[in-house]
C-alpha positions as CSV (number, residue, x, y, z in Angstrom):
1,X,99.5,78.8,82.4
2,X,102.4,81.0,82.5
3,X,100.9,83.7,80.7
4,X,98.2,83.7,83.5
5,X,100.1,86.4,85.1
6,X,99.8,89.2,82.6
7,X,99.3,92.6,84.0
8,X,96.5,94.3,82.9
9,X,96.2,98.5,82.6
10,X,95.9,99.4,86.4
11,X,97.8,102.3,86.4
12,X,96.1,105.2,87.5
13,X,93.9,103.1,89.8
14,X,94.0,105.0,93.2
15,X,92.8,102.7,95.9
16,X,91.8,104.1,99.7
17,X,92.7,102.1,102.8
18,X,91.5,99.1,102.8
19,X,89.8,99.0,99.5
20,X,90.0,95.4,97.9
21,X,90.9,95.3,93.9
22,X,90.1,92.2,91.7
23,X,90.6,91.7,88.5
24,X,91.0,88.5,86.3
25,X,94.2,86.8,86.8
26,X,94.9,89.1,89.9
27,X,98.0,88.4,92.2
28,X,97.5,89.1,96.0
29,X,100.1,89.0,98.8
30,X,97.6,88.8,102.2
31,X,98.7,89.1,105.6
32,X,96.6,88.5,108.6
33,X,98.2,89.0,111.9
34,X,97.0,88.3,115.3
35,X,95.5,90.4,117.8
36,X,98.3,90.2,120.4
37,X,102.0,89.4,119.3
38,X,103.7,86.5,120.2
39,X,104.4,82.3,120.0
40,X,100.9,81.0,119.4
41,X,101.3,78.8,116.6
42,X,103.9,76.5,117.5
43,X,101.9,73.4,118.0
44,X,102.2,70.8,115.3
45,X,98.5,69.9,115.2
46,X,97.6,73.4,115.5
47,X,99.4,74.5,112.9
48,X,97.9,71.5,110.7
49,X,94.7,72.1,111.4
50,X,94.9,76.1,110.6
51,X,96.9,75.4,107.4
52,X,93.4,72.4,106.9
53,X,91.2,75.1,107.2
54,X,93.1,77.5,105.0
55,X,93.5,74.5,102.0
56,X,89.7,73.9,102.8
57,X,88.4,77.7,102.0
58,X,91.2,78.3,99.2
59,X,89.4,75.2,97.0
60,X,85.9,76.3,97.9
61,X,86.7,79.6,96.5
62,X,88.5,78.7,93.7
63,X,91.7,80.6,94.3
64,X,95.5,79.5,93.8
65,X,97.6,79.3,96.2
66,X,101.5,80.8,95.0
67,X,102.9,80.5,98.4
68,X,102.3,81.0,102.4
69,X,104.1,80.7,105.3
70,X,102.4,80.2,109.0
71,X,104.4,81.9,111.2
72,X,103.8,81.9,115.2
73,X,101.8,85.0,115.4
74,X,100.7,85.5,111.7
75,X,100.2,84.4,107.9
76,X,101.3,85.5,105.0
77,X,100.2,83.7,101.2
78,X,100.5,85.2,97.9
79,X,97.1,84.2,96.0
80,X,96.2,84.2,92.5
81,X,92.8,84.7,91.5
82,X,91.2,83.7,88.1
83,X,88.0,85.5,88.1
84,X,87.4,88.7,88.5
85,X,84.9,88.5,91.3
86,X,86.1,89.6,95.0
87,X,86.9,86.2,96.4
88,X,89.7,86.9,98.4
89,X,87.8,89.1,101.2
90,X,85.5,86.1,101.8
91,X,88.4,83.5,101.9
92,X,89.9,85.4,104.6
93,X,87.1,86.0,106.8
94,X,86.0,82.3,106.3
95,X,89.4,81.2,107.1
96,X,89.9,83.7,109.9
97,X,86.4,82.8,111.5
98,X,87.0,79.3,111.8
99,X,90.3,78.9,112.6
100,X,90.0,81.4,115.3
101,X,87.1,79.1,116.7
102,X,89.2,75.9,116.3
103,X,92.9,77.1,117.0
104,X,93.2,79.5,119.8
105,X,96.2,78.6,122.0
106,X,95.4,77.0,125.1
107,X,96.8,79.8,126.7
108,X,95.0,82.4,124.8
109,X,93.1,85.1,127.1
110,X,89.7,85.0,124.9
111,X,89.5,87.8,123.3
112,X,89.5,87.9,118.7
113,X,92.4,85.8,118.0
114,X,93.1,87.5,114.5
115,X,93.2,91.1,113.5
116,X,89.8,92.8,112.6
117,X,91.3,93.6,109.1
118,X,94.2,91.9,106.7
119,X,96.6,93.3,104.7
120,X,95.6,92.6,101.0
121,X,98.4,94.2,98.3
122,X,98.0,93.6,94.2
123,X,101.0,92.6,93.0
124,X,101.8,93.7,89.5
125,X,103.5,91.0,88.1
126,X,105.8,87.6,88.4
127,X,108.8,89.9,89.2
128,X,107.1,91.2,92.0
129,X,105.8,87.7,93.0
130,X,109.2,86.1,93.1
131,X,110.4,88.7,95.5
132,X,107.1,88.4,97.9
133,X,108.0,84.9,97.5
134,X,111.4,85.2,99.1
135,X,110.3,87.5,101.4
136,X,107.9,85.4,103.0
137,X,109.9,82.2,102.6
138,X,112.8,84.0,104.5
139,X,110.7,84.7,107.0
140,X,111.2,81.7,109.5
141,X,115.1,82.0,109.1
142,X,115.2,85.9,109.8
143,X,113.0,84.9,113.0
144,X,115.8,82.7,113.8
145,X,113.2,79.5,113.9
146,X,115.5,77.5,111.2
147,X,118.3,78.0,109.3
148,X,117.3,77.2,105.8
149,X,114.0,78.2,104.8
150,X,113.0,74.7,103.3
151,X,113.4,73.6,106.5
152,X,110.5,75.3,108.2
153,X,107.4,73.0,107.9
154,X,104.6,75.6,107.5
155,X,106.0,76.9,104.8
156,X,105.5,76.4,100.9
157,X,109.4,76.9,100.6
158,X,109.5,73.1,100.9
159,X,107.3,72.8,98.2
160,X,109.6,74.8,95.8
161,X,112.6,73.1,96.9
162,X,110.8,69.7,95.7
163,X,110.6,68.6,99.0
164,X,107.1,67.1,100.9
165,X,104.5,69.0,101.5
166,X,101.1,68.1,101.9
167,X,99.1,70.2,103.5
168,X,98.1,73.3,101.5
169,X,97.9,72.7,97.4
170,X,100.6,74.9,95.9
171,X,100.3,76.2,92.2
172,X,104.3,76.5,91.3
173,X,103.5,76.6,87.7
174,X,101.8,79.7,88.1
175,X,104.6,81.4,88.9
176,X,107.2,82.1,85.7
177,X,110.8,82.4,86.2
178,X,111.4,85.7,87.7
């Protein structure tokens, strides 16, 4: 599986704002943030169930999961995609939909909970994916919320550090040595 992450000839591809790219074997750092800023997901059964319902709409569409990290007021995952059909736009607004149904905080005013749109960039290669990696796994310690990123439970950091996990199904061995 380690040659899954090939790159193929997109150079010369010039995608607009917000145009979605998919190819076979296509690596995709998503971001979705919510609609106002702040300390929303700190609640350990929140946060469960949201990372549920993301684990739940990444097996129904058949995508990899390389990474993630839950943070209180947004997600990050890098996702790797083996067909070439645009899956990853209808993860995210399943995932999005029904999370924002079943985890808004209890002090949320009522209004969309997410972001109308996500942040969807192609990454171009397993370079590329180790350093998304470590960007989002040093997330929680740059937010000051721990001090070792394996130590951050919504995280797939603990899963790369061999530590417990559980939650969301993480394909390490999709990601070569970078």
């Amino acid at each position: 599986m380690a040659g899954a992450l090939t790159r193929p000839a997109i150079e010369g591809i010039m995608l607009h704002r917000h145009q979605r790219l998919a190819f076979e074997g296509s690596i995709h750092f998503v971001t979705t943030v919510t609609n106002q800023r702040g300390r929303w997901f700190t609640d350990e059964e929140q946060c469960r169930e949201l990372l549920s319902i993301f684990e739940s709409y990444r097996s129904k569409f058949g995508v990899h999961c390389l990474g993630y990290v839950l943070m209180p007021d947004h997600f990050h995952a890098l996702l790797y995609q083996e067909s070439s059909d645009l899956v990853i736009p209808p993860l995210m607004e399943s995932f999005k939909r029904l999370s924002a149904r079943r985890c808004q905080p209890p002090c949320w005013d009522g209004g969309a909970l997410w972001r109308r749109r996500y942040d969807d960039v192609p990454i171009p290669g397993p370079k590329a994916a180790h350093t998304r990696l470590g960007y989002m796994h040093a997330n929680p310690v740059r937010a000051g919320l721990v001090k070792e990123p394996e130590d951050y439970s919504w995280s797939s950091a603990r899963e790369y550090a061999g530590l417990p996990n559980g939650i969301v199904t993480v394909s390490t061995s999709f990601v070569p040595g970078g």
